[in-house]
C-alpha positions as CSV (number, residue, x, y, z in Angstrom):
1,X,-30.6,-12.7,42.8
2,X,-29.2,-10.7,39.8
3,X,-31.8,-9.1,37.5
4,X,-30.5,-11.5,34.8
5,X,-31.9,-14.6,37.1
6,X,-35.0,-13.1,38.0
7,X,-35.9,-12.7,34.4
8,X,-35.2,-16.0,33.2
9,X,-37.7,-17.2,35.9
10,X,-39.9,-14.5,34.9
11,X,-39.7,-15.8,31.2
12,X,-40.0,-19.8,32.0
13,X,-42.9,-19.1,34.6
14,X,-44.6,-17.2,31.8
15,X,-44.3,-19.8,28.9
16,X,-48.1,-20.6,29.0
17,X,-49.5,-17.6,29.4
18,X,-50.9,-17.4,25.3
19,X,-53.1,-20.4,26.8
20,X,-54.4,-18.1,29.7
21,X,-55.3,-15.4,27.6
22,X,-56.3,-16.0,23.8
23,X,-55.4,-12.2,23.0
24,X,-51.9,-12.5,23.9
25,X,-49.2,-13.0,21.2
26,X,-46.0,-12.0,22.5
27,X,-45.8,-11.9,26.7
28,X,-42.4,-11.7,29.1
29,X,-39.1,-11.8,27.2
30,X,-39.3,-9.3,24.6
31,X,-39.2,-5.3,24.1
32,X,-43.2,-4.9,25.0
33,X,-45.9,-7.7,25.2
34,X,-48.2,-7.9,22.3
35,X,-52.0,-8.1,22.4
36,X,-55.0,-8.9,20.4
37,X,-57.2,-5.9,19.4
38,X,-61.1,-6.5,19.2
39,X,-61.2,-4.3,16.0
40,X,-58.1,-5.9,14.5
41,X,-54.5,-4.7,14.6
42,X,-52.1,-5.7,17.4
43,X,-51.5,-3.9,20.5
44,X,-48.0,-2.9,21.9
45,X,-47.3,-2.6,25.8
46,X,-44.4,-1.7,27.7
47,X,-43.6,-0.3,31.3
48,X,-40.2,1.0,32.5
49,X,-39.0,2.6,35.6
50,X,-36.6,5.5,37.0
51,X,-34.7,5.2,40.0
52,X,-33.5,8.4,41.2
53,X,-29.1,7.5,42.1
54,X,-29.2,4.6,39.8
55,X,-30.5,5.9,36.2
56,X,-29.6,9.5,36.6
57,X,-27.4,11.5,39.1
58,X,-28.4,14.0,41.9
59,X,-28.6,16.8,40.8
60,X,-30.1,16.0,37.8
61,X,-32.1,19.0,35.6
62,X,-36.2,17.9,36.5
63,X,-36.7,18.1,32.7
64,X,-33.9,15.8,31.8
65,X,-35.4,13.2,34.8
66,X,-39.0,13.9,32.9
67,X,-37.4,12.9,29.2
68,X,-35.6,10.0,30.0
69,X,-38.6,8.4,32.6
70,X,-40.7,8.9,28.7
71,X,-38.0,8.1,26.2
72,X,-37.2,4.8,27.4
73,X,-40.8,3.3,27.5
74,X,-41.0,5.0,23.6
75,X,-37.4,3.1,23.1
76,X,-39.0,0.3,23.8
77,X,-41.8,1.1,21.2
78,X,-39.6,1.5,18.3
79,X,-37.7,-1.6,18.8
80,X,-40.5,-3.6,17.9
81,X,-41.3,-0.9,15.1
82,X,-44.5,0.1,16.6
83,X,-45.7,4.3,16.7
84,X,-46.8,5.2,20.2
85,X,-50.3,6.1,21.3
86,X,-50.9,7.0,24.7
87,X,-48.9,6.8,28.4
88,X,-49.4,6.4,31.8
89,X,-47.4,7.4,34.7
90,X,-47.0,6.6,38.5
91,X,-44.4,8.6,40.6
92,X,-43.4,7.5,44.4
93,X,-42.4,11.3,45.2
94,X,-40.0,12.0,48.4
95,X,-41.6,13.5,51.2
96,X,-41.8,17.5,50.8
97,X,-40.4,17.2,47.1
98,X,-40.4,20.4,45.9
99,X,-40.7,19.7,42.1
100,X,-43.9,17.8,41.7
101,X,-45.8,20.4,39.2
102,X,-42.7,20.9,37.0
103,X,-41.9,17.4,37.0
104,X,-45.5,16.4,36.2
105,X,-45.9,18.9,33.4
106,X,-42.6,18.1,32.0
107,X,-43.4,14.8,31.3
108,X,-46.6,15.4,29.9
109,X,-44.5,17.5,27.9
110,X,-42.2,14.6,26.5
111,X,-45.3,12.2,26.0
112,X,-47.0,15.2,23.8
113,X,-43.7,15.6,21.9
114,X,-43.4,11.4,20.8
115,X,-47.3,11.0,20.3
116,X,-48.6,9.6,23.4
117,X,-49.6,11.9,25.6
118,X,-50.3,11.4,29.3
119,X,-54.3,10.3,30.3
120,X,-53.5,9.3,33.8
121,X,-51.2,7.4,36.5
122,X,-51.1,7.6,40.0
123,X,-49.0,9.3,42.7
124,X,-47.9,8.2,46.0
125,X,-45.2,9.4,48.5
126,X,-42.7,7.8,51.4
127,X,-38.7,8.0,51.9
128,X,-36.3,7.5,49.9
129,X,-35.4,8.5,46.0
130,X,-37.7,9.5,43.3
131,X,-39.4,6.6,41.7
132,X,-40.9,6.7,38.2
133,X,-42.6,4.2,36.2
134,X,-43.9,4.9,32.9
135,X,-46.3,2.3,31.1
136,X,-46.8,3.0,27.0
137,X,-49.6,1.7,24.5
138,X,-48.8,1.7,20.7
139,X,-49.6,0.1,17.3
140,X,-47.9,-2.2,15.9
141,X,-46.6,-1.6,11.9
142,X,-49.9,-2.2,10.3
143,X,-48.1,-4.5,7.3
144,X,-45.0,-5.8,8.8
145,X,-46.3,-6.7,12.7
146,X,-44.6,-6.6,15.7
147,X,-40.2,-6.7,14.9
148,X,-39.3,-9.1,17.7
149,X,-36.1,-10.8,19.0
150,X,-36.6,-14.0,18.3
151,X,-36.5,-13.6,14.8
152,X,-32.7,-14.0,14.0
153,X,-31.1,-16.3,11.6
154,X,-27.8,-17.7,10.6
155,X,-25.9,-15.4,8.2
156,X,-28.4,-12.6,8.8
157,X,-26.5,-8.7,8.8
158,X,-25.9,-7.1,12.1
159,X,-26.4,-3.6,12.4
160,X,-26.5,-0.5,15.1
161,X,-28.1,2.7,14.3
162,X,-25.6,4.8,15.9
163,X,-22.5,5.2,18.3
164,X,-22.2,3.2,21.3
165,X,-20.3,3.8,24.9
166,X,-19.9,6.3,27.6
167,X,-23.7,7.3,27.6
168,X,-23.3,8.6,31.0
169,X,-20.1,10.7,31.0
170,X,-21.3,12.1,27.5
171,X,-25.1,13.0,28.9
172,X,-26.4,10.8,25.9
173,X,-28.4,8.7,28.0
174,X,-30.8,11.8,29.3
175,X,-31.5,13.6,25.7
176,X,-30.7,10.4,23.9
177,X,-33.8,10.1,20.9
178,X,-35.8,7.3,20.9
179,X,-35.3,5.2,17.3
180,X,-39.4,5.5,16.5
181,X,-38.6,7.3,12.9
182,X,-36.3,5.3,11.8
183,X,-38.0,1.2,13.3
184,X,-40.9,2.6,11.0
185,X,-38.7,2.9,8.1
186,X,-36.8,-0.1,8.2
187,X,-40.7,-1.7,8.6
188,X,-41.4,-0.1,5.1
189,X,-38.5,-0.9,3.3
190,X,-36.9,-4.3,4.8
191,X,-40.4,-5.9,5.3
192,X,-40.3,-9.2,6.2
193,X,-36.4,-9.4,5.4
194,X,-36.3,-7.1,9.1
195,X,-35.8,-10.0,11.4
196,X,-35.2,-9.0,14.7
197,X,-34.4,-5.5,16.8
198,X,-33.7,-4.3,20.4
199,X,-33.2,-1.7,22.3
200,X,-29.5,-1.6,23.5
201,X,-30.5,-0.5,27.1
202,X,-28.5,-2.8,28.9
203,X,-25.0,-2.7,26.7
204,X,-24.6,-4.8,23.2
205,X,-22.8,-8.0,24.9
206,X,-25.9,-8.5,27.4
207,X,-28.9,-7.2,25.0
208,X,-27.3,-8.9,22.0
209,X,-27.0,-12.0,24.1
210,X,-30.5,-11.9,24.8
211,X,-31.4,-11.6,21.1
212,X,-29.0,-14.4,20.3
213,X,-31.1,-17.2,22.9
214,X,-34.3,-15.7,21.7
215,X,-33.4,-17.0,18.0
216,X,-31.1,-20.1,19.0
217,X,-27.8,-18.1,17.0
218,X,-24.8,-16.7,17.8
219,X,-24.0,-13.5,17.6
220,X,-20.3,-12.4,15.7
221,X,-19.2,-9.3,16.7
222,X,-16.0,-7.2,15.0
223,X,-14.8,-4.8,17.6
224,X,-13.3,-3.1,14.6
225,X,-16.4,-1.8,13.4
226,X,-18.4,-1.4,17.1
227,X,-18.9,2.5,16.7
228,X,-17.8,4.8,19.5
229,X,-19.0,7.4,20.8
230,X,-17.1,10.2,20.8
231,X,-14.7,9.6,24.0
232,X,-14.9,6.3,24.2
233,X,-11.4,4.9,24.2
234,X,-12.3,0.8,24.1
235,X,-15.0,-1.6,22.3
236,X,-15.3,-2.7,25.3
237,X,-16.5,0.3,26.8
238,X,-18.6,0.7,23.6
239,X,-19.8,-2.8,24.2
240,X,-20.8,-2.9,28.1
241,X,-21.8,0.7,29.1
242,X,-25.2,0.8,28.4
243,X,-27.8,2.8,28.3
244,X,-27.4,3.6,25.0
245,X,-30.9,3.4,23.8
246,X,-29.7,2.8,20.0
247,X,-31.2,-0.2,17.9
248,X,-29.2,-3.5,17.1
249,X,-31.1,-4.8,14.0
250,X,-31.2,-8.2,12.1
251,X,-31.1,-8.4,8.0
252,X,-31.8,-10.9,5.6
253,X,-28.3,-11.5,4.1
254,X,-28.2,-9.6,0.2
255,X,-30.2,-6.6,1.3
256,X,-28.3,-3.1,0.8
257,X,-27.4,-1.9,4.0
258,X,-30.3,1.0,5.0
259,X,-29.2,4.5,5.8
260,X,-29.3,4.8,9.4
261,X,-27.5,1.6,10.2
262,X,-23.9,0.3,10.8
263,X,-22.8,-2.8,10.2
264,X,-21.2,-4.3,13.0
265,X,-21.1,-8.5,12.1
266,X,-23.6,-11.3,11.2
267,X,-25.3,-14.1,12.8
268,X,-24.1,-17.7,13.1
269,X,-25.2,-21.0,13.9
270,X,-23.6,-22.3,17.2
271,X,-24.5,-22.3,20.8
272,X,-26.8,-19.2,21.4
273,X,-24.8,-16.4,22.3
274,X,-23.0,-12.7,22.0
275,X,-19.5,-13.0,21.1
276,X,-17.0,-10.5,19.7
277,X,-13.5,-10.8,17.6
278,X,-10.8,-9.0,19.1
279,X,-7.5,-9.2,16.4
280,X,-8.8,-12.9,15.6
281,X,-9.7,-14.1,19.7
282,X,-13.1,-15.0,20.4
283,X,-14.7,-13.1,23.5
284,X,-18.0,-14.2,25.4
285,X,-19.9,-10.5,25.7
286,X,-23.2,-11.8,26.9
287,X,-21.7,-10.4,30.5
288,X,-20.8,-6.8,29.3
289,X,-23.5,-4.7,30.3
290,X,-25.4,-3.7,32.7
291,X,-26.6,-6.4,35.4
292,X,-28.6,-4.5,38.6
């Protein structure tokens, strides 16, 4: 089963869960679940993982494995605007690994550095590669809520906050920085004109595709104005490589574009979906992307 599958089940098997538990608003299918606090305010929650061979190379520097197993549970914190508090970490280490202090004090490091600093985890060890999961609590914006992806509507602005493609070759995807800053500020500004954001983890076609079924819309992309990053020869590149760990935003139509963003198309009624206009042809994207 391709992760794809497996997390449309997750999301259908999950559909009354807000019935189960009167302090959940948001559960499976967005950037991090959304709780209920007793003292008001909404909580933010998010766990990712590391797999040593699949989301960084051997030889990898142990800081660089440290700031990425952080930065992509904080990613997920800024798509949905939030500012994170605190983190928790588990590690599966190799037998004999030889790195366990500086890894550990690394990423206590990286939490420190984006505001939520490491209060505990646990530790285990057995064959195979390094494993890291990193769990992250954080506030929601206090006026605008939680930005989720569901929020889309037809003829709303589509935007990226920076370049796209060849996060791997370029090293973007280990000292990439996590969009916290600037989810805040379009929260101030755009207010309840902010309709949606993600994370572009996965590559636009797939994540965009995801935001596009979250809202019922389609998703028009111009290849023309996908940017590249620097290197990256093809939109298409730009469009499936992933790991890019930028923000694709939804705008009310008529608001000046923010600083920070690029406009790359607008959303359309239609079936739900990712598409993108290559010299007038229509191309399905939801596929471009990463799929493990």
């Amino acid at each position: 089963m391709r992760e794809s599958e497996l997390l449309e089940h997750i999301y259908r098997r999950s559909e009354g869960l807000a019935g189960a538990s009167p302090d959940l608003v948001v559960g499976p299918g967005d950037d991090c679940a959304v709780l209920r606090q007793p003292g008001g305010g909404l909580l933010l929650l998010t766990v990712d993982q590391l797999l040593g061979g699949v989301h960084y190379k051997p030889g990898t520097p142990v800081d660089s494995i440290a700031r990425k197993a952080v930065a992509r549970s904080v990613s997920d914190i800024a798509a949905m605007g939030g500012t994170p508090r605190w983190a928790l970490a588990t590690a599966l280490l190799p037998g004999n690994y030889p790195h366990a202090d500086e890894l550990f004090d690394r990423m206590a490091h990286w939490a420190t550095r984006w505001g939520c600093p490491l209060i505990g985890g646990d530790i285990g060890s057995g064959p195979g590669e390094l494993h890291l999961t990193v769990t992250i609590g954080g506030e929601a914006h206090p006026d605008r809520g939680p930005v989720l992806r569901s929020g889309v509507k037809p003829g709303d602005l589509l935007c990226v906050s920076g370049p796209l493609g060849g996060a791997f070759e370029s090293g973007h995807h280990l000292d990439f920085e996590p969009r916290v800053e600037l989810g805040r500020r379009l929260c101030d500004t755009l207010e309840s004109d902010l309709h949606a954001m993600i994370d572009l983890s996965d590559g636009l076609g797939r994540d965009g595709a995801r935001v596009a079924r979250a809202s019922g819309v389609r998703l028009v992309i111009d290849a023309e104005k996908i940017p590249r990053r620097d290197g990256v020869d093809s939109w298409r590149n730009a469009a499936g490589d992933g790991e890019d760990y930028e923000l694709l935003v939804a705008i009310a139509p008529g608001r000046n574009l923010p600083e920070g963003l690029i406009e790359i198309g607008e959303a359309a009624e239609g079936s739900p979906g990712c598409e993108i206009i290559d010299s007038g042809e229509k191309i399905d994207a939801g596929e471009m992307g990463w799929d493990h």
